[in-house]
C-alpha positions as a printed Julia matrix, in Angstrom:
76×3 Matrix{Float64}:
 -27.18  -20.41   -5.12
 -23.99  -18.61   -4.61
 -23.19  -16.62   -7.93
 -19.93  -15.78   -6.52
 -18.29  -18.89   -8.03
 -19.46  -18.15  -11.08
 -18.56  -14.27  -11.11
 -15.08  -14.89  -10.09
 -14.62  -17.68  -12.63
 -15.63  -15.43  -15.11
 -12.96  -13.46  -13.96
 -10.0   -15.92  -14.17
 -11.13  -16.65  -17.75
 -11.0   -12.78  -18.39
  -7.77  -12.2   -17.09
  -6.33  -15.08  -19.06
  -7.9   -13.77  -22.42
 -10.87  -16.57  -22.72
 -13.36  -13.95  -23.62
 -15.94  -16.69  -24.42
 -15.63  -18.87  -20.97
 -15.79  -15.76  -19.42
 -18.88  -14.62  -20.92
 -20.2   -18.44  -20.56
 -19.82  -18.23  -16.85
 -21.34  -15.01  -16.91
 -24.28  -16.18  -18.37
 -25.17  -19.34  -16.18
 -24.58  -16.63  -12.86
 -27.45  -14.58  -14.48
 -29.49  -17.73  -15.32
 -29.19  -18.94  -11.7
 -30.1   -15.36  -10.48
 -33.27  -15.25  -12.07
 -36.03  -15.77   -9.23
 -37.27  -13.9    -6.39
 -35.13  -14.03   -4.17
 -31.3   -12.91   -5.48
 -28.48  -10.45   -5.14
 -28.77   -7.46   -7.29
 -25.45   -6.43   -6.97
 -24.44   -9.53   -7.49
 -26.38  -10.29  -10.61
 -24.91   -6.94  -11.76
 -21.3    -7.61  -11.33
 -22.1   -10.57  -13.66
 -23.59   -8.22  -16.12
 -20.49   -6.02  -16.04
 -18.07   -8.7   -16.36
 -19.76  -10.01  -19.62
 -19.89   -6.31  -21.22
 -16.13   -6.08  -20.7
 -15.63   -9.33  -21.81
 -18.03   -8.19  -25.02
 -15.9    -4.97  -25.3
 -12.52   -7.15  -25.67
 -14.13   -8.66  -28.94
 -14.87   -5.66  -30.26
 -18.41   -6.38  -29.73
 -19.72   -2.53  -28.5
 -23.1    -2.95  -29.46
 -23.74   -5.76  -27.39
 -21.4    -4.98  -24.75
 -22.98   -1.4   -24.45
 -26.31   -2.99  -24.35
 -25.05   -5.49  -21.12
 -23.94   -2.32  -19.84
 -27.3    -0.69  -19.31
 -28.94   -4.49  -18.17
 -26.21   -3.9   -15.12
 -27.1    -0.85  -14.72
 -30.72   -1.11  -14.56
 -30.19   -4.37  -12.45
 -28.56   -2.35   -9.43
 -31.32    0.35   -8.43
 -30.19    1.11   -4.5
């Protein structure tokens, strides 16, 4: 399971303006993450990219919310 892909897609779709294939790839990174075993900073980059991708629709609730998931995801 190599979110990577998935982080960096997300990415792409940002910088082209697809807010919601960005978020979309987002969320399957942090549904593959969940488990035992995964990378935390990892999983939190995902997090990140889908609260600025939030923030670009004007969605600041939720995006502020994502926020503090990455944030509470990465505890070194």
């Amino acid at each position: 399971m190599e979110l990577t892909f998935y982080t960096n897609l997300a990415a792409v779709y940002f910088e082209m303006k697809e807010y919601e294939k960005c978020i979309e790839q987002c969320e399957i990174a942090v549904s593959k993450s969940k488990g035992d075993n995964y990378d935390a900073h990892k999983m939190c980059k995902a997090l990140g990219r889908k609260a600025n991708a939030l923030a670009q629709q004007h969605k600041y609730v939720e995006s502020i919310a994502c926020f503090k998931d990455a944030l509470m995801e990465y505890n070194d």
